[in-house]
N, C-alpha and C positions, 0 to 999 in steps of 0.2 A: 510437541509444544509449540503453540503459538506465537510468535514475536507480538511484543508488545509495542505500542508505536516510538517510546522510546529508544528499544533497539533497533528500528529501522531506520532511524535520524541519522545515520553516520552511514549509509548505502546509498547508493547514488545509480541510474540507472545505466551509467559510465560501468561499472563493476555487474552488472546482471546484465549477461550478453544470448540472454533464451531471445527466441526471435517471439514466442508470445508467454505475456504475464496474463497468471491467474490470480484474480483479488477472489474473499470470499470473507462471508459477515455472518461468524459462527451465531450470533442471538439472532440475523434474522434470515439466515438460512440462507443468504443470498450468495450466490459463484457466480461467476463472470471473468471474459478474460479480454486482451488488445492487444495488437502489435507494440512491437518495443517501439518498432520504427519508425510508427506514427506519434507517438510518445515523446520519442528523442526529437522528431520535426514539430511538436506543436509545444514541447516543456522543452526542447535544451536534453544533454544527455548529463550534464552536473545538478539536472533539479533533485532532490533527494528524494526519499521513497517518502516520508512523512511529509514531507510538502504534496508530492505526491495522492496522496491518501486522504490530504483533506480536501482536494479538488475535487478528486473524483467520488468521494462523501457526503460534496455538498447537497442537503435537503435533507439530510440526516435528523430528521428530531435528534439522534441520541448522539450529533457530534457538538451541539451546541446545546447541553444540556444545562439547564441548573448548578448541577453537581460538578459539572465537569464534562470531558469527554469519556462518553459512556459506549462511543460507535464501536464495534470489536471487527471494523471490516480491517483485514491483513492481507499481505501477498502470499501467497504458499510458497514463491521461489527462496523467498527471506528465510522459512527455517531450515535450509541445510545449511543457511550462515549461523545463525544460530546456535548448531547444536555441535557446532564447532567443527 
């Protein structure tokens, strides 16, 4: 199960200590990954994962959609928070 950007809001890249994140955007098929390190030197290591997500998003037609945000890009390290 995917995290929804929701439950990424209370994660912080302080608490995910992988040396590299993998983002991926199940509707447009897109994986991709980055150092945490460069992450913590360019955001801070308290920036959250959903703050997170919409930086690295931006250009997204479907994060600033009409309806809403419709982007479905996630971190994969997030669902073993997750699933408890």
């Amino acid at each position: 199960m995917r995290p929804t950007p929701d439950s990424e809001r209370s994660y912080t890249l302080k608490d995910v200590r992988l040396p590299t994140i993998e983002i991926e955007c199940i509707r447009c098929e897109h994986v991709d990954s980055f150092e945490r390190k460069a992450a913590v030197a360019k955001f801070g290591a308290s920036v959250s994962f959903s703050r997170l997500r919409r930086r690295l998003a931006m250009g997204c037609d479907r994060l600033c959609h009409p309806d809403g945000d419709l982007c479905e890009m996630g971190f994969r390290c997030l669902s073993r928070y997750a699933d408890g």
